[in-house]
C-alpha positions in Angstrom: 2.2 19.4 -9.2 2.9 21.7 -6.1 1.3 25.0 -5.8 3.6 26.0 -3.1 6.0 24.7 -1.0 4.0 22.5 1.1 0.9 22.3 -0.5 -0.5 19.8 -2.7 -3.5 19.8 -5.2 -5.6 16.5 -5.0 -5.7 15.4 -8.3 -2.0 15.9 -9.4 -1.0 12.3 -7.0 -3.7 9.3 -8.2 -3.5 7.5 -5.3 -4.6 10.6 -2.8 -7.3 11.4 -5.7 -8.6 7.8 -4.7 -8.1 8.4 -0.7 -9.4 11.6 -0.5 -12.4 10.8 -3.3 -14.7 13.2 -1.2 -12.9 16.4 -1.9 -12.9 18.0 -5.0 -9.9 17.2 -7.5 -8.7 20.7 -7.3 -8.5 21.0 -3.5 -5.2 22.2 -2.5 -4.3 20.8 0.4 -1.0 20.7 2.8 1.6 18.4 3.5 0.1 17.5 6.9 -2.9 17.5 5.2 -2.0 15.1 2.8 0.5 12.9 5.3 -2.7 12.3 7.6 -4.9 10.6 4.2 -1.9 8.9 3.3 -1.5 7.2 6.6 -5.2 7.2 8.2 -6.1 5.4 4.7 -3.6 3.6 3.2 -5.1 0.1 3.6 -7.0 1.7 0.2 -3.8 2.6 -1.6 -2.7 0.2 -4.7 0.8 0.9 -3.9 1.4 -1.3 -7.2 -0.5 2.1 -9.6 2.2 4.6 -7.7 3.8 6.9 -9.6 7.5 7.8 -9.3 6.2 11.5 -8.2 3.9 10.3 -5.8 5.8 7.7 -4.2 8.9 11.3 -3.7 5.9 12.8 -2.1 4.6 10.4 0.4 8.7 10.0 0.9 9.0 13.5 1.9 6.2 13.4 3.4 7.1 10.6 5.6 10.4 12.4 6.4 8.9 15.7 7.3 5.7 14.8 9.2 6.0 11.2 10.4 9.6 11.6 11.7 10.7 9.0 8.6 8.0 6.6 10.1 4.3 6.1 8.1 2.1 4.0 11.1 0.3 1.7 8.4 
C-alpha cells in the first residue's frame, strides 16, 4: 500500500488511479500530493466504488493536510 510513511503509490487506492489517470500506476506520490487530486478532483470520484483502505486514507489525509476539512 504505503511505501513509506507519507507516501502513496497510485495504483494501490482505485479511486486516485482514476483521478490521477495521467500518471503512471506506479508513481509514488505524497500525502500532499495525493490530498490536492483527492480534493482538486473529486467531483470524478465514485465515492460508492471506495474501498475501506482508501476511504482511512483520504481520512487521514483529510486530518493531516486539510486541517479535518476536504473543500469539495
Amino acid at each position: 500500500m504505503s511505501t513509506a510513511a507519507d507516501t502513496f503509490v497510485i495504483g494501490d487506492f482505485p479511486q486516485l488511479r482514476l483521478i490521477a489517470w495521467n500518471r503512471d500506476p506506479h508513481d509514488v506520490i505524497t500525502g500532499e500530493e495525493a490530498f490536492g487530486l483527492y480534493e482538486q478532483n473529486w467531483r470524478f470520484v465514485d465515492e460508492k466504488a471506495l474501498l475501506p483502505h482508501e476511504c482511512d486514507l483520504i481520512d487521514r489525509l483529510t486530518r493531516e493536510y486539510g486541517r479535518g476539512i476536504l473543500h469539495i
